[in-house]
C-alpha positions in Angstrom: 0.0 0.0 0.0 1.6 3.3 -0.8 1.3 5.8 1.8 3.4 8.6 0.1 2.7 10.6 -3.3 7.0 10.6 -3.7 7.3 6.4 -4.5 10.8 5.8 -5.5 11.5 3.4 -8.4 11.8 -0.5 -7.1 13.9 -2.7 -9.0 12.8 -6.3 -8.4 9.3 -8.8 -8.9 6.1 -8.1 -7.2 4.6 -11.2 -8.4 5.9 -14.0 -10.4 3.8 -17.6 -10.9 -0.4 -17.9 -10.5 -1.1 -17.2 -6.7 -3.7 -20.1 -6.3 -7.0 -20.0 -4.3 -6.3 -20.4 -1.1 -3.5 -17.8 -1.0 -5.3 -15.6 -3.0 -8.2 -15.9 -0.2 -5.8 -15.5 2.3 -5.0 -12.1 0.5 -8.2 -10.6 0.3 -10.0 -12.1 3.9 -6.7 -12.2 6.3 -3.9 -9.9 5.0 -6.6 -6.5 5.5 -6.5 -8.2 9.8 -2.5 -7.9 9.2 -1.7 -5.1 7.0 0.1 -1.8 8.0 -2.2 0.9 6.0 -2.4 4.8 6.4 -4.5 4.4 9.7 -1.8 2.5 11.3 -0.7 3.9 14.6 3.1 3.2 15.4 2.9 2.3 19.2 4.0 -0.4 21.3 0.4 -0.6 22.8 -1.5 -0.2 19.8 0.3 -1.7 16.7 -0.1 -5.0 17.9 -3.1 -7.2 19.0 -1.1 -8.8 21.7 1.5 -6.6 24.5 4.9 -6.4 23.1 8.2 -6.0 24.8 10.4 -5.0 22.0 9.6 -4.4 18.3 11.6 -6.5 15.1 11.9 -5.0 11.3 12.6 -7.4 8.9 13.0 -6.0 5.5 12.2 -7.9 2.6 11.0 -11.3 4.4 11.0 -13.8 1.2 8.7 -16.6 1.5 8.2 -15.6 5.2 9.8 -18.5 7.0 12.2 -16.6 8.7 9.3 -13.9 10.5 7.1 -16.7 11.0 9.2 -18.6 13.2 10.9 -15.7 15.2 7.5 -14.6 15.3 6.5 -18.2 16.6 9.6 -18.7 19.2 9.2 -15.2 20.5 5.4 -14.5 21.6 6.5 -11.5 23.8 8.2 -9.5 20.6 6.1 -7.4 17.8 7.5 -8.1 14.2 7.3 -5.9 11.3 7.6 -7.7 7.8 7.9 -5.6 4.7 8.2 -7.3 1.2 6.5 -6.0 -2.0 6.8 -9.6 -3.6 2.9 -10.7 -3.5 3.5 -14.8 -3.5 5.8 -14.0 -0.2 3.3 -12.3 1.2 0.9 -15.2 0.6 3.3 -17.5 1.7 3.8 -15.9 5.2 0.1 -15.9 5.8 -0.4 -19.7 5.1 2.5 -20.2 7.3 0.8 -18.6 10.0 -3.0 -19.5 9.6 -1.9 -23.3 8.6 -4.7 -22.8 5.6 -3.1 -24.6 2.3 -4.6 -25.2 -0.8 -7.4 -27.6 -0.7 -8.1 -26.3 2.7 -11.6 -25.6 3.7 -11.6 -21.8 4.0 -14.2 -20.1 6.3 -14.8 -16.0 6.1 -13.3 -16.2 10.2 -9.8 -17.2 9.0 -7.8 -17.2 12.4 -4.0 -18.2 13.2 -2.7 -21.0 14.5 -3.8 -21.7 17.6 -0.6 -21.6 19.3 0.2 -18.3 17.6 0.0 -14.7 18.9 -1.4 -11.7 17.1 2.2 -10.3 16.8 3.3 -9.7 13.5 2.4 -6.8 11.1 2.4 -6.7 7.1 3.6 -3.8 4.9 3.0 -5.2 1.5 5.2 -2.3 -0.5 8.9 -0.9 -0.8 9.8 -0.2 2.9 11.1 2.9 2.0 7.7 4.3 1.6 7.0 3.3 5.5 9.8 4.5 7.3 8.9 7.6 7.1 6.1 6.9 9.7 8.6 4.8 11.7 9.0 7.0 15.3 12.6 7.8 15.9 14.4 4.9 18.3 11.6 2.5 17.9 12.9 -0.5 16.7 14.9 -3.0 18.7 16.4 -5.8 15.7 16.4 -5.4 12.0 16.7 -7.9 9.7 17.8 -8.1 5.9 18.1 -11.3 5.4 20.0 -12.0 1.4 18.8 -9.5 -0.4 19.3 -9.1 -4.2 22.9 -8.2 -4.6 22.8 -6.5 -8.0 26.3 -7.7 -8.4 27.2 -6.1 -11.6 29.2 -2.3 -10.5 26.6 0.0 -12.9 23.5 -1.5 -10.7 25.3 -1.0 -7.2 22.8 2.3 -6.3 20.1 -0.9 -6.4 21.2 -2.5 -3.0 19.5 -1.9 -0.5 22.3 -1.3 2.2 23.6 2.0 1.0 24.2 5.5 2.7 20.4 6.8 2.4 18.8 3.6 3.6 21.1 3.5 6.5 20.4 7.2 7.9 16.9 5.7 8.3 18.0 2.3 9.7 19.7 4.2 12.1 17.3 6.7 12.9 14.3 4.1 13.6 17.0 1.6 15.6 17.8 2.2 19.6 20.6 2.7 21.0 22.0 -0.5 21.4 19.4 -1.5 18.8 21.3 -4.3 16.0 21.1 -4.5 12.4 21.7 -7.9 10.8 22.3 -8.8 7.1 23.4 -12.0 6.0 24.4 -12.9 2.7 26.3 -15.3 0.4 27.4 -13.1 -2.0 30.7 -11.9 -1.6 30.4 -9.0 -3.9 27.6 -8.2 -1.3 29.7 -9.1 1.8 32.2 -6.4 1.0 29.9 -3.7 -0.3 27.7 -4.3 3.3 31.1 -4.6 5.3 32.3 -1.2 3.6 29.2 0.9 4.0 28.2 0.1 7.6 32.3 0.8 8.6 31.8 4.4 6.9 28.9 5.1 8.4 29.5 6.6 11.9 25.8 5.0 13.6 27.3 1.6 13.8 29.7 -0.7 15.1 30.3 -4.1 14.3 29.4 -6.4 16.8 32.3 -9.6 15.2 35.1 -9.7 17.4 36.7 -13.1 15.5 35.5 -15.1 12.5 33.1 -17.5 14.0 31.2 -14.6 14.9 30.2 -13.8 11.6 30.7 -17.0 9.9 28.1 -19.3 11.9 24.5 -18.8 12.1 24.0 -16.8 15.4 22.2 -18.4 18.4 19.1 -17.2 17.3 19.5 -17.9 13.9 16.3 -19.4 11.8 17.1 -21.4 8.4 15.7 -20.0 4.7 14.5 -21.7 2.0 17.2 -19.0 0.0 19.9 -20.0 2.5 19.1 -24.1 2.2 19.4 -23.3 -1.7 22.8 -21.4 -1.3 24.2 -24.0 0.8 23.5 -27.0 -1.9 25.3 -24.9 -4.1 28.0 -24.5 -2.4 27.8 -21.2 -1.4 28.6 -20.3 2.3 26.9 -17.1 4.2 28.1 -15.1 6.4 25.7 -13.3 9.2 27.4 -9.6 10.2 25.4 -8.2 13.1 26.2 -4.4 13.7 24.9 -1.9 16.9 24.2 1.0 16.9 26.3 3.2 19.1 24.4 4.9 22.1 
């Protein structure tokens, strides 16, 4: 949904194969229940239908496992998922309500009954929400393999760059961490050299398991399963932002 006249140009899919029945139902009956629209009202008491300790951003969530299951494991936390790509979107919600095609789909679609109401959708560019993102008011933020646009005359495409960042920090407490993970070492470089020029953060990596094993809290992707069989080995670079 776009919630600002000034939409900057997106380089990527929105949609790619047939969204099928069920997901398309879950689309039009559940997402509305989930979505983050003009009316939204960014606070901890409000934004969620559950209490929340501590709010998570993760920005361009994929196929959704990732959210779901941080989501799932942490009851107490309020995640934030944006991703313009529709069959993602579609794919988090069936993750969450359990509904599949062939399912029998009822007008009171509900989650999982040992899920809480604590995640929120923004179904468009993210850029066009932070904007309405209060100062200091996200506690973790994710960006999880995004594209890498690996050839040098698309680099202003990826996402981790000096405008993007300003926000980042800007939304992010003190203390507050950024995580990207990626298995593109084009990627790895470009992400390791922004986030050292840019005076907000610190990284957290004080040797090279830090960075080079999934962290504690880590939850598998369908992308990073892929990467893996092909031989392609992420790396997980956590950075704070300084108080």
């Amino acid at each position: 949904m776009l919630l600002t006249s000034d939409k900057p140009k997106f380089y990527g899919r929105r949609q790619c194969r047939r969204i099928r029945k069920a997901k398309t139902s879950l689309l039009d009956n559940f997402l509305p229940k989930m979505e983050i629209n003009k009316n939204t009202v960014f606070k901890k008491d409000k934004l969620f239908g559950t209490a929340v300790s501590k709010i998570y951003l993760e920005i361009g969530f994929g196929n959704g496992e990732h959210i779901a299951e941080q989501a799932l494991r942490n009851p107490d936390i309020g995640f934030i998922g944006a991703e313009v790509f529709k069959n993602g979107v579609a794919n988090l919600l069936t993750l969450i309500t359990g509904i599949k095609e062939g399912s029998d789909i009822t007008e009171d679609i509900k989650l999982l009954p040992d899920r809480v109401d604590n995640i929120r959708i923004f179904n468009d560019d993210v850029r066009l929400l932070f904007a309405r993102i209060p100062d200091n008011f996200i506690d973790k933020l994710f960006v999880l393999f995004p594209d890498p646009w690996p050839k040098k005359r698309h680099a202003s495409r990826r996402f981790i760059n000096p405008d993007n960042l300003k926000e980042i920090a800007r939304i992010l407490k003190p203390g507050g961490i950024l995580r990207v993970a990626t298995d593109h070492k084009i990627y790895k470089g470009w992400t390791l050299r922004q986030l050292h020029e840019c005076p907000d953060f610190r990284w957290t990596a004080s040797c090279g398991n830090d960075w080079k094993h999934e962290p504690v809290d880590w939850v598998q992707t369908k992308y990073q399963r892929k990467a893996l069989a092909e031989g392609r080995r992420p790396v997980f670079l956590d950075f704070e932002k300084k108080e």
